[in-house]
MILO-395905 format. One record per residue: residue number from 1; residue in three letters; z, x, y of N, C-alpha, C in turn. Coordinates in steps of 0.2 Angstrom, whole numbers, plus 5000, padded with zeros to 4 digits. Layout:
// MILO-395905
R   seq   type   n.pz   n.px   n.py   ca.pz   ca.px   ca.py   c.pz   c.px   c.py
R   NUM    ALA      Z      X      Y       Z       X       Y      Z      X      Y
...
//
This chain:
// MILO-395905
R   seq   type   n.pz   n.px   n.py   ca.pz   ca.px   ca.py   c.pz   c.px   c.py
R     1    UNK   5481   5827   5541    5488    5829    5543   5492   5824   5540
R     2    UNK   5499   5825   5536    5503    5821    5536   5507   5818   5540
R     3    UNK   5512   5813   5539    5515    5809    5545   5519   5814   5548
R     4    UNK   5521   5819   5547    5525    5823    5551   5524   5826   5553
R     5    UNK   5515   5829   5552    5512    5832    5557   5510   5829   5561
R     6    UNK   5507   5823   5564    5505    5821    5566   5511   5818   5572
R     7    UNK   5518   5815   5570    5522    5816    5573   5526   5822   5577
R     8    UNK   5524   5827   5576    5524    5836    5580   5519   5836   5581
R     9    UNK   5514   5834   5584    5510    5836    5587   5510   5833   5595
R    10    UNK   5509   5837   5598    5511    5837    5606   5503   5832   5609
R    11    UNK   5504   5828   5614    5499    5821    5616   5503   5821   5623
R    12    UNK   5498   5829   5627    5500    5827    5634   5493   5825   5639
R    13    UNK   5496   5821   5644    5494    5817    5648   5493   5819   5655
R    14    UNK   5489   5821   5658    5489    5819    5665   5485   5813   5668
R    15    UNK   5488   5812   5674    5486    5805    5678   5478   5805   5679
R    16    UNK   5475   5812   5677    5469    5811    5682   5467   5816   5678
R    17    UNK   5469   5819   5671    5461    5823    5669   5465   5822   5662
R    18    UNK   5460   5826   5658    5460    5823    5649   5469   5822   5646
R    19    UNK   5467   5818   5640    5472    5818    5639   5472   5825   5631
R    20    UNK   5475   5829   5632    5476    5834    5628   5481   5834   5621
R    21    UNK   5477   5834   5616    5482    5833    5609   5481   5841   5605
R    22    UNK   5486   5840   5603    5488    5847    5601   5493   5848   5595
R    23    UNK   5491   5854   5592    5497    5856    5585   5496   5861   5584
R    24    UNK   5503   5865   5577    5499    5870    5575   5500   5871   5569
R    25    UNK   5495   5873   5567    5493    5873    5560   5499   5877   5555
R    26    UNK   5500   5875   5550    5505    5877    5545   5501   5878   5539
R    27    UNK   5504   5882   5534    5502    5885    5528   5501   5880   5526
R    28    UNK   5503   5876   5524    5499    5869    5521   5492   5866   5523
R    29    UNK   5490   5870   5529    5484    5865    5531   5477   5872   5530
R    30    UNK   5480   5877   5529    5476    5886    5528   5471   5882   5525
R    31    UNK   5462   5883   5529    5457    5882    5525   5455   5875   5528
R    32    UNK   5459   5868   5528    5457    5864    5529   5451   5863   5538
R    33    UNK   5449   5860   5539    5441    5858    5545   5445   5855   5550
R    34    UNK   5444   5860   5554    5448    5858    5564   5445   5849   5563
R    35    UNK   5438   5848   5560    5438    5843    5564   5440   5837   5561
R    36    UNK   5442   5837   5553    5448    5834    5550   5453   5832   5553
R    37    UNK   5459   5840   5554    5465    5841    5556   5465   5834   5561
R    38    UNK   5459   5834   5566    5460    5831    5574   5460   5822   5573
R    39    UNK   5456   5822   5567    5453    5814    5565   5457   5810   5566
R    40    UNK   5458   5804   5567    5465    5802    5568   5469   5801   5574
R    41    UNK   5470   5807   5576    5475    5809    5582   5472   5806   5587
R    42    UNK   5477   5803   5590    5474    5797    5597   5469   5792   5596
R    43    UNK   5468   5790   5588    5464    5786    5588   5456   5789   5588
R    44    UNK   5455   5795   5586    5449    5796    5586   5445   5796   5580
R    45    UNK   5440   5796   5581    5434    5795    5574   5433   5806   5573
R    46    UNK   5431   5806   5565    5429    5812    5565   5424   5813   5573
R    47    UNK   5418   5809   5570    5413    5811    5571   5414   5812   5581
R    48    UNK   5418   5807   5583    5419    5809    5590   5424   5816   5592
R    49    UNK   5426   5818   5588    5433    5824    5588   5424   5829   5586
R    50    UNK   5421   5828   5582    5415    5833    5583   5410   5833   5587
R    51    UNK   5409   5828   5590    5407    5829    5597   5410   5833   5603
R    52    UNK   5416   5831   5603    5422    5835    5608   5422   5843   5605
R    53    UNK   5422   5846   5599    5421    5850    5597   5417   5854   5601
R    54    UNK   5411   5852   5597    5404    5855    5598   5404   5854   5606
R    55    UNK   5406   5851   5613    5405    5851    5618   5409   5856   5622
R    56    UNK   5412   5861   5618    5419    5866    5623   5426   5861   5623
R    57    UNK   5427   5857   5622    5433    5852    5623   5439   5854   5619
R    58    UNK   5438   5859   5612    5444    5863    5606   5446   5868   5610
R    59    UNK   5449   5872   5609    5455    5877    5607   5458   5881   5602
R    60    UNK   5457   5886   5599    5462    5891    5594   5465   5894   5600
R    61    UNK   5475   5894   5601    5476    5900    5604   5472   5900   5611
R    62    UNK   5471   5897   5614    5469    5896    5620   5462   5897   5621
R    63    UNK   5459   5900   5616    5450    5902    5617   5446   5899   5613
R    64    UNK   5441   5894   5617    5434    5891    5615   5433   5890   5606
R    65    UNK   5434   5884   5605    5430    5884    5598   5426   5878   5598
R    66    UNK   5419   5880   5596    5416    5876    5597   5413   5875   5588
R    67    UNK   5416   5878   5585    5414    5877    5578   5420   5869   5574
R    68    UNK   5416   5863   5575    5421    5858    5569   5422   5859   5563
R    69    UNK   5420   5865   5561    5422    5865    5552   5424   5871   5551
R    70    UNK   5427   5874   5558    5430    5880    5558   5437   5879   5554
R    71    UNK   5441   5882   5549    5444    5883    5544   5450   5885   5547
R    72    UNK   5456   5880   5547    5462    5880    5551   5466   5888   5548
R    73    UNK   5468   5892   5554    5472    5897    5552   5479   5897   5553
R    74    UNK   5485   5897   5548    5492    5897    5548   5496   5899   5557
R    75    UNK   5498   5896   5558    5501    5900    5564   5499   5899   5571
R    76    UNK   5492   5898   5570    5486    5895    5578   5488   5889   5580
R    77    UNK   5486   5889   5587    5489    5882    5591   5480   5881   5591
R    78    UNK   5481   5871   5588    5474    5870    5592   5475   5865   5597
R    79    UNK   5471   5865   5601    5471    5860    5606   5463   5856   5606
R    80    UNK   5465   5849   5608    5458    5847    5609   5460   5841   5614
R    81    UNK   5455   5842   5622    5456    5838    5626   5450   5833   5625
R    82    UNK   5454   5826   5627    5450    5820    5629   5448   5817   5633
R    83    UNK   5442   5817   5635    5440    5816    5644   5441   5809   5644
R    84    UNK   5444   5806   5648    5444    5798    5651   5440   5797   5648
R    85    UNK   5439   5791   5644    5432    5787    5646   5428   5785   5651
R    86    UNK   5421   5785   5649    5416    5785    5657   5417   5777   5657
R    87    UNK   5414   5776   5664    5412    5768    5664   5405   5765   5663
R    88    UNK   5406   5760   5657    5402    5758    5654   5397   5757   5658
R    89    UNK   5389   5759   5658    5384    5757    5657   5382   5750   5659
R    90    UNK   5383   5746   5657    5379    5739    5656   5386   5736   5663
R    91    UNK   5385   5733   5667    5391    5730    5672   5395   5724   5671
R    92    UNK   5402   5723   5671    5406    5719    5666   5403   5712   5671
R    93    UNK   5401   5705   5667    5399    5698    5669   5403   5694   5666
R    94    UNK   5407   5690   5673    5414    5684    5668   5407   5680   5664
R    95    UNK   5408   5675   5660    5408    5670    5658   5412   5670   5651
R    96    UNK   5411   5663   5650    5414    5658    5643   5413   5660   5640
R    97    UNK   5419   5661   5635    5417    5667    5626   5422   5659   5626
R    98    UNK   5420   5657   5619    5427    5656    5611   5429   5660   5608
R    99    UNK   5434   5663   5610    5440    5669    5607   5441   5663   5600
R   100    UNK   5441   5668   5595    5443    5665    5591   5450   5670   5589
R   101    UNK   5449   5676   5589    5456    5679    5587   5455   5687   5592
R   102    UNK   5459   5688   5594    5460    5694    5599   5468   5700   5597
R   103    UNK   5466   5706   5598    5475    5710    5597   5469   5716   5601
R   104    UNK   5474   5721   5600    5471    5728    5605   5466   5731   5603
R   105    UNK   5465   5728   5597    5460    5733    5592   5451   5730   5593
R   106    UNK   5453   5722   5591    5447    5717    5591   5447   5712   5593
R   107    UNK   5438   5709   5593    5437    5701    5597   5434   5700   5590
R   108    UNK   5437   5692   5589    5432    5689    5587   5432   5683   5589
R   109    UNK   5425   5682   5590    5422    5675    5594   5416   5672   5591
R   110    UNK   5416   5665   5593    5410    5662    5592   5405   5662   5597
R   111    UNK   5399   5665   5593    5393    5665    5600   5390   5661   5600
R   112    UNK   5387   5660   5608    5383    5652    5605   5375   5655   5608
R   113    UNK   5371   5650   5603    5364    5651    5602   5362   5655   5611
R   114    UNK   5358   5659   5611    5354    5661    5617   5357   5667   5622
R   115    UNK   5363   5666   5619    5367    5672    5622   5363   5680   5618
R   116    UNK   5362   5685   5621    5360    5692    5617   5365   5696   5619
R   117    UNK   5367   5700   5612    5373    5703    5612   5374   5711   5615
R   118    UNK   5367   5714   5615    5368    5722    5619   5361   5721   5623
R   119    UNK   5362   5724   5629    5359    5723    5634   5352   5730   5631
R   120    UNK   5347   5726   5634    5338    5730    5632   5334   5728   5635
R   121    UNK   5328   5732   5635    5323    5730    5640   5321   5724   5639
R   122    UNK   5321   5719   5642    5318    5712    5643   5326   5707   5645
R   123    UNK   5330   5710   5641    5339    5707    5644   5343   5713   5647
R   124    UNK   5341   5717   5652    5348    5721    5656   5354   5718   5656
R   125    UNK   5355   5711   5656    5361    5709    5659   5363   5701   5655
R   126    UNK   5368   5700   5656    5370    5693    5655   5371   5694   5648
R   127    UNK   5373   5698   5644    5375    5698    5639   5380   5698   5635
R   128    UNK   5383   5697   5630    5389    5698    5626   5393   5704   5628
R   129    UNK   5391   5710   5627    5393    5715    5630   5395   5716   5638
R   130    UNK   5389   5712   5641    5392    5711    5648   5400   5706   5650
R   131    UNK   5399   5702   5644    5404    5698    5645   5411   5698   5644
R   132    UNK   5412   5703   5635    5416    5708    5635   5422   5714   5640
R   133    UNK   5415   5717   5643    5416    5720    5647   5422   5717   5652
R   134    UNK   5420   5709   5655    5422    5707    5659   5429   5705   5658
R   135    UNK   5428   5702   5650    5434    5699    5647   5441   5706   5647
R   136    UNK   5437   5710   5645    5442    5716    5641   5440   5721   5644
R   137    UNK   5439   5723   5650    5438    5730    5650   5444   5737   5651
R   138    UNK   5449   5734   5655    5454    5738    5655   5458   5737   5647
R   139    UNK   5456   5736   5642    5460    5737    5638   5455   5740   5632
R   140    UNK   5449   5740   5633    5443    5746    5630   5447   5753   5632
R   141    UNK   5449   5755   5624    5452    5761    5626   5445   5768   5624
R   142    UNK   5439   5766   5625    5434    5772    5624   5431   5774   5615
R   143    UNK   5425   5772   5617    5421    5773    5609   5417   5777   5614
R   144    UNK   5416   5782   5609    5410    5788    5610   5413   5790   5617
R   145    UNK   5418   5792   5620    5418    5794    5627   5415   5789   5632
R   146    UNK   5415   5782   5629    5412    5776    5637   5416   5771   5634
R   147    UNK   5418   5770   5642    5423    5763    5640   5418   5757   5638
R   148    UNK   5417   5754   5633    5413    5748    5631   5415   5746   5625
R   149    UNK   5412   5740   5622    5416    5738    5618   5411   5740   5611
R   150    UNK   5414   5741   5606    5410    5741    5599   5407   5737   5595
R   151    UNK   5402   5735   5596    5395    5733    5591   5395   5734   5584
R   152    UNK   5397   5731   5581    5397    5734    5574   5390   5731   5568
R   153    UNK   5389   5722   5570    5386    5721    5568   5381   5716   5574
R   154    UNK   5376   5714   5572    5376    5709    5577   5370   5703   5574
R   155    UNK   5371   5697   5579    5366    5691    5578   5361   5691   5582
R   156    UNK   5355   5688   5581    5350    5687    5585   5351   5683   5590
R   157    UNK   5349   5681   5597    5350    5679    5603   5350   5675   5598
R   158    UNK   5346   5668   5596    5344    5663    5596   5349   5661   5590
R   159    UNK   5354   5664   5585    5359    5662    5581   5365   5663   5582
R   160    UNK   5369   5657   5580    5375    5655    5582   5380   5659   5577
R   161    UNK   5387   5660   5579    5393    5659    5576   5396   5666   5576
R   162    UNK   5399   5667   5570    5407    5671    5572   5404   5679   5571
R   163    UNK   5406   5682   5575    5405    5691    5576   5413   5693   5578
R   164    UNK   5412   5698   5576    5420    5704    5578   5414   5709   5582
R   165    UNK   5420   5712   5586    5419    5717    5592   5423   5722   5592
R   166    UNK   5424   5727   5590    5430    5733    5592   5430   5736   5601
R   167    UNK   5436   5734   5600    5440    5736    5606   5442   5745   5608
R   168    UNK   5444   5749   5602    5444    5755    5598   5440   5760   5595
R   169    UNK   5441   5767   5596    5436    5768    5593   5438   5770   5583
R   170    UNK   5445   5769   5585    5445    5771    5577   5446   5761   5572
R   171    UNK   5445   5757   5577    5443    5750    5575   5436   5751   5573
R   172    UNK   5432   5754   5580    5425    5753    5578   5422   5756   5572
R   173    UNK   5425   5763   5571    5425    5768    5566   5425   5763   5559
R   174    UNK   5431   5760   5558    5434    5758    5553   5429   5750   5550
R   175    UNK   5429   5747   5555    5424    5742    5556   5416   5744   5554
R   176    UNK   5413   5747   5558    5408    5750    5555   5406   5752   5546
R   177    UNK   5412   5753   5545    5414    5757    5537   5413   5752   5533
R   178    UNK   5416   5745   5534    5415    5740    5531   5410   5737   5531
R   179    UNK   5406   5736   5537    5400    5734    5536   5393   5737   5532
R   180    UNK   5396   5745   5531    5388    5746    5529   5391   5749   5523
R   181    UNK   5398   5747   5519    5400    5749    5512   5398   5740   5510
R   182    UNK   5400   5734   5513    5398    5727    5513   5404   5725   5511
R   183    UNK   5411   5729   5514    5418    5727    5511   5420   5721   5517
R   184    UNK   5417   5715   5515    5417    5711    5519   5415   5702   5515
R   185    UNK   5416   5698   5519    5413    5694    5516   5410   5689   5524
R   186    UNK   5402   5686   5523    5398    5683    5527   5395   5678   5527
R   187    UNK   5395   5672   5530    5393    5667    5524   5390   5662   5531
R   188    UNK   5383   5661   5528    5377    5658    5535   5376   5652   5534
R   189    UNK   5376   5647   5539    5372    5639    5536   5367   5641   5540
R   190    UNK   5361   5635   5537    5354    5637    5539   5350   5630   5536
R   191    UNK   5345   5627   5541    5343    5620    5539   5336   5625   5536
R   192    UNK   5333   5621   5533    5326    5623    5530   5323   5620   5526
R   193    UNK   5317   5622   5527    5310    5617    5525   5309   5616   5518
R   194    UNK   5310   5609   5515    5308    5610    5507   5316   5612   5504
R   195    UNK   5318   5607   5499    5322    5609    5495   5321   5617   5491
R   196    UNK   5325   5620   5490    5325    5627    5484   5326   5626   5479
R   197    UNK   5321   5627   5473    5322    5624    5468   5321   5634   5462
R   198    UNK   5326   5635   5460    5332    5632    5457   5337   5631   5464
R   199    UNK   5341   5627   5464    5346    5625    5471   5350   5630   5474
R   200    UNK   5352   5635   5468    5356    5640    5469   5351   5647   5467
R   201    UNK   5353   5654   5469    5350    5656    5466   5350   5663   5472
R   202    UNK   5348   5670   5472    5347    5676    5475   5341   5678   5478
R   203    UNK   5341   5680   5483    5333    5684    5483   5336   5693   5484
R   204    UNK   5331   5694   5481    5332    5703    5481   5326   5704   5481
R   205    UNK   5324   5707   5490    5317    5710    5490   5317   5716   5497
R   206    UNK   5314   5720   5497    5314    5724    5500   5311   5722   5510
R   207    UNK   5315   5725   5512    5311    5722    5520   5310   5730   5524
R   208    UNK   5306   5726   5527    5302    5731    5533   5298   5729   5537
R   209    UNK   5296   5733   5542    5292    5730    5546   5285   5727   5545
R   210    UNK   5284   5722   5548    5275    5719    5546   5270   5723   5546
R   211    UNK   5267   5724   5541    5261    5730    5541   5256   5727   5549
R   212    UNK   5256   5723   5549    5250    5719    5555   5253   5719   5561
R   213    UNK   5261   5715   5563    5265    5715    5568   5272   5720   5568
R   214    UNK   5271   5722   5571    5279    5729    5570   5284   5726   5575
R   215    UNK   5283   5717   5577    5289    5714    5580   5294   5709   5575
R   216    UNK   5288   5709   5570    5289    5704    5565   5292   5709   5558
R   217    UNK   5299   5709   5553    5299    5709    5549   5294   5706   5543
R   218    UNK   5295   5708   5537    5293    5705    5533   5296   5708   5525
R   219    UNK   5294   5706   5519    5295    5708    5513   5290   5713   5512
R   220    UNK   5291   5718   5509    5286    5724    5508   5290   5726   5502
R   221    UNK   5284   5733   5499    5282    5734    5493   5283   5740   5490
R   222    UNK   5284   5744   5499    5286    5751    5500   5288   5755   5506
R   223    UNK   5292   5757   5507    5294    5759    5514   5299   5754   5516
R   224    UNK   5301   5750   5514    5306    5745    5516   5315   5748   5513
R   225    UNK   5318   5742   5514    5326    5743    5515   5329   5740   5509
R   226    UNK   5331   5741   5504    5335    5735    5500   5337   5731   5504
R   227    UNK   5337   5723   5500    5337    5719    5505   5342   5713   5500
R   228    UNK   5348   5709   5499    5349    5704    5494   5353   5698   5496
R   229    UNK   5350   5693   5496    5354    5688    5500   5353   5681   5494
R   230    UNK   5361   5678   5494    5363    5674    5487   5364   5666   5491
R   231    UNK   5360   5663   5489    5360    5656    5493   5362   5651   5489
R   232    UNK   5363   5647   5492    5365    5637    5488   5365   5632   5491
R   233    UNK   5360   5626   5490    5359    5619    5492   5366   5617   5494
R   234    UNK   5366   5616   5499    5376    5612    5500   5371   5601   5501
R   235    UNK   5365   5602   5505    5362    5597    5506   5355   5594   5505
R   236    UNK   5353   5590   5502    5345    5589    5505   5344   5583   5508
R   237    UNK   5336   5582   5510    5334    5577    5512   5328   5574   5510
R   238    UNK   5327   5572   5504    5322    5572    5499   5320   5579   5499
R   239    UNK   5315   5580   5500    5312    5585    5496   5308   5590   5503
R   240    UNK   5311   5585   5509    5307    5591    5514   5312   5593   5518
R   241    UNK   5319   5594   5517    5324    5598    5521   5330   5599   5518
R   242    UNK   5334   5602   5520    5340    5606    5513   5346   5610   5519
R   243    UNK   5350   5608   5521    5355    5614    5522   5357   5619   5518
R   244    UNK   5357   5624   5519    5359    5630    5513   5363   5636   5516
R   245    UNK   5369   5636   5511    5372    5642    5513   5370   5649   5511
R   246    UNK   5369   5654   5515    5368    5660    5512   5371   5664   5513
R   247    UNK   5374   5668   5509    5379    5677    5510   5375   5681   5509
R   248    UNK   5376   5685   5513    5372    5693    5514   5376   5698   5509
R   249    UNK   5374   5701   5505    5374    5706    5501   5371   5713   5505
R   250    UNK   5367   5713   5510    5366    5718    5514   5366   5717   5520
R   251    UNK   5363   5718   5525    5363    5716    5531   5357   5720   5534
R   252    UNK   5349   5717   5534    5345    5719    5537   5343   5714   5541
R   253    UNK   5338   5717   5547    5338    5714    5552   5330   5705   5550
R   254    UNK   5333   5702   5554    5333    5695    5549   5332   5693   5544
R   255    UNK   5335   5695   5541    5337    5696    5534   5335   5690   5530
R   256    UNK   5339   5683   5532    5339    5678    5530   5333   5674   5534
R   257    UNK   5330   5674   5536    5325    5672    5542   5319   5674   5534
R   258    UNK   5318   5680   5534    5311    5682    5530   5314   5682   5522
R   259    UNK   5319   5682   5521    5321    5680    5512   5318   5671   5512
R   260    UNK   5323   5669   5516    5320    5661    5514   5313   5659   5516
R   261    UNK   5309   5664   5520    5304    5662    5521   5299   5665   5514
R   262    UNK   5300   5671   5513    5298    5675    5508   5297   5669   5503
R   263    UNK   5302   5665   5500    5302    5660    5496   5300   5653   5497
R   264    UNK   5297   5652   5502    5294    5646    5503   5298   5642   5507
R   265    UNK   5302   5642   5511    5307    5640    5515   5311   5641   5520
R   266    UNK   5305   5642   5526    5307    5644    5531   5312   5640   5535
R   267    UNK   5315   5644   5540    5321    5640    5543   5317   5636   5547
R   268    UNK   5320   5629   5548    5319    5625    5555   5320   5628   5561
R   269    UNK   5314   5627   5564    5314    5631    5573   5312   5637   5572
R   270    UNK   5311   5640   5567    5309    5646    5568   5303   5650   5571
R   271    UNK   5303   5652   5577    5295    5654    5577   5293   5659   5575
R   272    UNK   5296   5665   5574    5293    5672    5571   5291   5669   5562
R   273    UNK   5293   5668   5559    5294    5665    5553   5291   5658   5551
R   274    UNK   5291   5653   5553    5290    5648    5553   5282   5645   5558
R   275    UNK   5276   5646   5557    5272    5648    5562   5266   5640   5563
R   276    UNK   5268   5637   5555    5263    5630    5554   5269   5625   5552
R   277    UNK   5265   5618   5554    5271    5615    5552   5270   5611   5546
R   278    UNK   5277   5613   5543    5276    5613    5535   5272   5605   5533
R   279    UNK   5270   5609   5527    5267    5603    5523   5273   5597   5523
R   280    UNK   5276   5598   5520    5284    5595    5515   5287   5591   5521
R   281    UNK   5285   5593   5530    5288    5588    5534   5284   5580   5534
R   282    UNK   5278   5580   5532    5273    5575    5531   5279   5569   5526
R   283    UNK   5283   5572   5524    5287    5565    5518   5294   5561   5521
R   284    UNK   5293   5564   5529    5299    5562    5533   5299   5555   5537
R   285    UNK   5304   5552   5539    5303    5546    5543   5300   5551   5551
R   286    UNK   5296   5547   5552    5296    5550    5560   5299   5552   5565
R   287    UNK   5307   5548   5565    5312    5551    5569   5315   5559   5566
R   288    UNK   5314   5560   5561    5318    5564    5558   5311   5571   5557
R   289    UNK   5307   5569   5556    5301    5573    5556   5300   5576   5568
R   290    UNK   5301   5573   5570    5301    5574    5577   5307   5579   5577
R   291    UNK   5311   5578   5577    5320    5581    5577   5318   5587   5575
R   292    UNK   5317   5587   5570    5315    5594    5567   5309   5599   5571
R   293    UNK   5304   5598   5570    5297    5599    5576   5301   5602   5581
R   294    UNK   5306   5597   5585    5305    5601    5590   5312   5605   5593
R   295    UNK   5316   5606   5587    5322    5611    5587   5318   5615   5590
R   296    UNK   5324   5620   5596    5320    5623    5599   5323   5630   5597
R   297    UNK   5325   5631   5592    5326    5639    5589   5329   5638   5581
R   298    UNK   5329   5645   5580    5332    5646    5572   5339   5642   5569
R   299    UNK   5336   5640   5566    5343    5634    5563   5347   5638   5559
R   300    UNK   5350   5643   5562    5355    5647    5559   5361   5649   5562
R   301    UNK   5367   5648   5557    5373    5648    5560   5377   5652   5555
R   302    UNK   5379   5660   5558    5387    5663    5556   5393   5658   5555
R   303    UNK   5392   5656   5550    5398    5652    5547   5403   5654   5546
R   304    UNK   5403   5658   5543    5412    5663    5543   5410   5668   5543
R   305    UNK   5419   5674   5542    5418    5680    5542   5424   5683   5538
R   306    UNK   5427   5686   5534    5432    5690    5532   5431   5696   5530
R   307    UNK   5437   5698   5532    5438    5705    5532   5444   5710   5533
R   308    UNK   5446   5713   5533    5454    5718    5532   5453   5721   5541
R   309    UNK   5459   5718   5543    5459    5720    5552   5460   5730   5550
R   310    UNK   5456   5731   5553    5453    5739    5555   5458   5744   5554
R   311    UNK   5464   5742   5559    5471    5745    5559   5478   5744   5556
R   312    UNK   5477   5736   5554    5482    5735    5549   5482   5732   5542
R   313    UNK   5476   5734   5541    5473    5730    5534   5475   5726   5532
R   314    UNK   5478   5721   5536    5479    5712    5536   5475   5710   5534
R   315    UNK   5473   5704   5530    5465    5700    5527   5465   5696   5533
R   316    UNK   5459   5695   5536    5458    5690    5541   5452   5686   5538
R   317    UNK   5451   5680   5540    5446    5677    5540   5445   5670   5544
R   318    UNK   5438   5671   5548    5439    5665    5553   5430   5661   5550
R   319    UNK   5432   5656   5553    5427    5652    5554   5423   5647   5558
R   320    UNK   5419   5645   5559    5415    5640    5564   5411   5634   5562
R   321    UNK   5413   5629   5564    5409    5622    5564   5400   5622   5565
R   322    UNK   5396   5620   5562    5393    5619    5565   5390   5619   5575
R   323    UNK   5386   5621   5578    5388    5619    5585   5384   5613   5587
R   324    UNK   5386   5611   5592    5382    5605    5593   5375   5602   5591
R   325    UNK   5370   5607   5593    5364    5606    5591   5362   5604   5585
R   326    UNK   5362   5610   5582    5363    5608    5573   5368   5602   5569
R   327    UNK   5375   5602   5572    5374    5595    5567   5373   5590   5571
R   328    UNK   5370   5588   5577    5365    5583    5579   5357   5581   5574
R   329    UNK   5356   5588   5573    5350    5589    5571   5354   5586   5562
R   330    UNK   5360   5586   5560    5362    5585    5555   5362   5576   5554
R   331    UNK   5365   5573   5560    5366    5567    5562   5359   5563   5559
R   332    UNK   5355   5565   5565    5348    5563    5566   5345   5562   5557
R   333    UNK   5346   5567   5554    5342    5565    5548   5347   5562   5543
R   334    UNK   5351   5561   5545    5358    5556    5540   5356   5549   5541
R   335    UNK   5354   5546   5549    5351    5541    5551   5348   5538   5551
R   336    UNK   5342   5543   5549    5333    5541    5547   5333   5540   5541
R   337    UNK   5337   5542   5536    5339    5543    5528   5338   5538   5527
//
């Protein structure tokens, strides 16, 4: 629809049942998909205006259409009502976020280690979502019909730093888009065993499930996901530890966890990946060798993030300091050095 349809379109409201959006179709749209025409209007996602469709929630002229790729006709009024959003699922829990930038659309905050971001068997509760919820819930204006907030991408319980969250559903729509076109830019620090030599340089290998453990990731040969992630030494510490940044070119699920391990350099603390204790720590001072041992998770940190905000296509981009632990763990080997 153009701005002037969209502005003639009628967006009536009652206090207590859906909110109903409405127009009618002109020669100019003859032919065009109901569930086009709806995209947009009130901030909806196609895909949710096809759900609505398909569940009796349209109108031609006052009668039932449950076809979304039914073929707009000149002259017919359509309507399509939008049920309140339900109440989210997971139950809203205050605590401590670092907002790092908030408006109606999006959160973005710094997570810190140990927090898990959507609620699952083994964490019902105490989650990021739960926290959200807490934080923002009257201002979740409804993804998929449930007031909660949008998950677009996410980090492991146990790694730290910066994520966005849709408030929105045509945030999350649009957000969503960027992440899996990779119209974004994401960039990790990470402690690890063993200089990489060459210092700088890519891995590009396929990932999928462990042929042996189906909890565990790994590089695989067939059945896997393109997978490509571009790293560089920023530090070492002789030849048995290295900070390194790495930017994700895809985004599979521990991606950098099983790339750097793939190549002989697994992260510090890691248990799923990192399972013996490296050879390479044997060249360290003892205090620096202990420190390391006994970090008690993945030494990985969401360092930044940018990206074009959802709904105003402003450049955003934020950042995060290492968190405490790690550049302790940085300290501790500057020390012993």
């Amino acid at each position: 629809m153009t701005a002037t349809r969209i502005l003639s379109a009628r967006n009536d409201t009652s206090a207590d049942g859906p909110v109903v959006l409405s127009f009618t179709a002109t020669a100019g749209q003859a032919g065009d998909r109901l569930d086009r025409a709806f995209a947009g209007m009130g901030g909806l996602s196609r895909s949710r205006v096809k759900a609505l469709v398909e569940g009796g929630h349209a109108a031609r002229d006052g009668a039932v259409t449950r076809d979304s790729s039914e073929a707009l006709r000149p002259g017919a009024v359509y309507t399509l009502g939008v049920p309140p959003p339900e109440a989210a699922t997971p139950l809203p829990q205050a605590m401590d976020l670092t907002i790092l930038f908030e408006d109606r659309d999006l959160i973005v905050l710094d997570k810190p280690a140990g927090l898990v971001v959507h609620p699952a068997p083994g964490n019902p509760d105490g989650t990021l979502v739960n926290a959200i919820l807490a934080h923002a819930g009257e201002e979740l204006s409804g993804i998929g019909g449930e007031k909660r907030p949008g998950i677009v991408h996410r980090l492991d319980k146990e790694t730290s730093g910066v994520m966005v969250v849709a408030k929105s559903e045509a945030a999350h729509h649009a957000l969503s888009t960027a992440f899996a076109e990779r119209d974004l830019e994401r960039s990790y620090l990470a402690l690890a065993w063993g200089v990489p030599s060459p210092a700088a340089g890519s891995v590009e290998a396929a990932i999928g499930r462990h042929p042996a453990d189906r909890k565990r990731m790994a590089v695989v040969t067939r059945g896997g996901k393109h997978a490509l992630t571009h790293f560089a030494t920023e530090r070492a510490w002789g030849t048995a530890c290295a900070l390194v940044r790495c930017r994700l070119a895809t985004g599979r699920t521990h991606q950098i966890r099983v790339h750097m391990a793939h190549i002989g350099h697994p992260l510090v603390g890691d248990p799923v990946y990192c399972r013996r204790v490296p050879a390479v720590s044997r060249g360290l001072p003892d205090a620096s060798r202990e420190a390391l041992l006994a970090f008690p998770r993945q030494a990985l940190h969401a360092q930044s993030l940018g990206f074009r905000h959802p709904v105003t296509g402003a450049p955003l981009s934020f950042s995060s300091p290492l968190p405490p632990d790690m550049a302790a763990l940085v300290e501790a080997l500057d020390t012993a050095a």
